[in-house]
C-alpha positions, 0 to 999 in steps of 0.5 A: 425464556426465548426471545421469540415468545418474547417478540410474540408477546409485544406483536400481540400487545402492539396489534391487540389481535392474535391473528394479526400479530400471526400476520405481522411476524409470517407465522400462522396463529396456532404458533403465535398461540402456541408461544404465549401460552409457553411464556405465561406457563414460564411466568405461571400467569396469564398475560391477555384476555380475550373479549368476545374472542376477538378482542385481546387486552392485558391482564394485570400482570401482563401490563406490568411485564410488558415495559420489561419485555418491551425493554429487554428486545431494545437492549438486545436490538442495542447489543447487535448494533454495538458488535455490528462489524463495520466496514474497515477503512485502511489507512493509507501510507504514501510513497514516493520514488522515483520510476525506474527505481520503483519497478526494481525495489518497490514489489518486494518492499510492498510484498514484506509492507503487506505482510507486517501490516495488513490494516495499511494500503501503502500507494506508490507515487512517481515523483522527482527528486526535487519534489519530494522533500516539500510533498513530505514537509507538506504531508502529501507524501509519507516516505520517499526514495531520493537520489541526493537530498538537499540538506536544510531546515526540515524538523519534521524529516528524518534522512537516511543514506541506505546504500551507494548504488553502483553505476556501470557501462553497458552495450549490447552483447555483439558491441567491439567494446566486450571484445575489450579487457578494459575499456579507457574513456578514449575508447569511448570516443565517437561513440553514441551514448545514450543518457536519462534526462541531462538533468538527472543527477546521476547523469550529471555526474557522469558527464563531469566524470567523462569530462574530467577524463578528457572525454569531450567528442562523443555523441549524446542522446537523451531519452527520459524514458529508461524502458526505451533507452534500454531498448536502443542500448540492446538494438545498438544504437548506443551505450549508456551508463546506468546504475546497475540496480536498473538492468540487473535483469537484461545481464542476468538473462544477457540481452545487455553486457557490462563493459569493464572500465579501467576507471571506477565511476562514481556511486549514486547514494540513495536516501531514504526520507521519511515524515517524523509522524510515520509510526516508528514499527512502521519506520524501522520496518522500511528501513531495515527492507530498504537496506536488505534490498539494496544490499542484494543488489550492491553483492550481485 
């Protein structure tokens, strides 16, 4: 029994007319004729009579059928808006980091994020260090890459030293400090160095490293923007200590030289925060890339 015979059927009943009912649905009236004869030799019975030719009214048994039919086109109607596919709406897992340590980690961390888990848009935020642990107490922020991280009461964060990442001295390629094997902190004396934001963390801790190594008389200047201070290390204006994750790419392709010190500086640990709400697949995911990633770069 096809459905169009069936829609044919109540288009007849609703207009009480072949030739309108052959109106409403586009088709001419041969067709529609054509389909209720089909249905009544299937159901072996008349279903309408015409008055005068014009008119049309049920028949006995097409007054019984028709609650049926008219039933049946409501439940198929019923069935296409139950699989109607609806417009899938991602959720979001936010992330935080800082700038210039998001531009290293954060392309190949999102490309294995969108391939694990394609129903997720994961939106990157820049924010400090010291904001980051209320933005995801608060829930405004799902995960976050820190510097340090002030210990507390924080039950709904789960904390996570990934990696110890190196800092080191760097120059331009034609600085007299490459011409050294090893370069003492008394060398650095009256030189320019260039540092990002005296309130950063790992900058402080430079500065008592310089400090406890008597070095006192040099020329600082500050840049909170590392693209630029890359810049001037590379025109040589200055040198600066960063951490090695930041100008992997200027000594790969030689635009800047690491100067060997004679005195290690000390590591800056990275820690990963993470809500206790974020999905645990999701949560080993982060911390097992996050690892591998920084690992690269600790074995560059």
């Amino acid at each position: 029994m096809e459905l169009k015979n069936i829609e044919a059927f109540l288009m007849v009943v609703e207009k009480n007319s072949f030739s309108a009912a052959a109106d409403a649905l586009y088709i001419s009236q041969p067709t529609i004729s054509v389909r209720i004869q089909q249905l009544e030799n299937e159901l072996n019975c008349t279903l309408f009579d015409r008055e005068n030719g014009k008119k049309t009214t049920l028949t006995h048994v097409g007054k019984k059928v028709y609650p049926y039919f008219q039933k049946a086109v409501q439940l198929i109607e019923e069935v296409q808006d139950v699989v109607k596919v609806e417009p899938e709406h991602l959720k979001e897992i936010k992330i935080s980091c800082i700038n210039h340590m998001g531009v290293e980690i954060m392309p190949e961390l999102l490309k294995i994020l969108y391939d694990c888990f394609p129903s997720y848009e994961f939106p990157i935020e820049i924010r400090s260090t010291e904001q980051l642990t209320e933005d995801i107490s608060t829930g405004k922020v799902d995960i976050g890459f820190a510097y340090h991280f002030e210990k507390g009461s924080h039950p709904d964060l789960s904390v996570i030293k990934i990696a110890n990442e190196q800092n080191i001295l760097v120059c331009a390629p034609d600085h007299p400090l490459t011409k050294l094997e090893k370069v003492t902190p008394s060398n650095l004396e009256n030189e320019r160095i260039i540092v990002y934001n005296s309130e950063f963390v790992t900058t402080k801790n430079i500065e008592e490293f310089l400090e406890k190594n008597r070095l006192k008389d040099y020329k600082k200047a500050e840049i909170s923007n590392v693209g630029w201070l890359k810049m001037m290390v590379r025109k040589g204006l200055g040198i600066a200590f960063l951490q090695e994750i930041i100008v992997r790419e200027e000594l790969k392709n030689g635009n800047l030289k690491k100067v060997p010190l004679s005195k290690s500086l000390p590591p800056t640990p990275i820690y990963l925060v993470l809500h206790s709400k974020l999905p645990q697949n999701i949560k080993e995911t982060i911390i097992e890339t996050s690892k591998m990633i920084f690992g690269k770069f600790e074995n560059l």
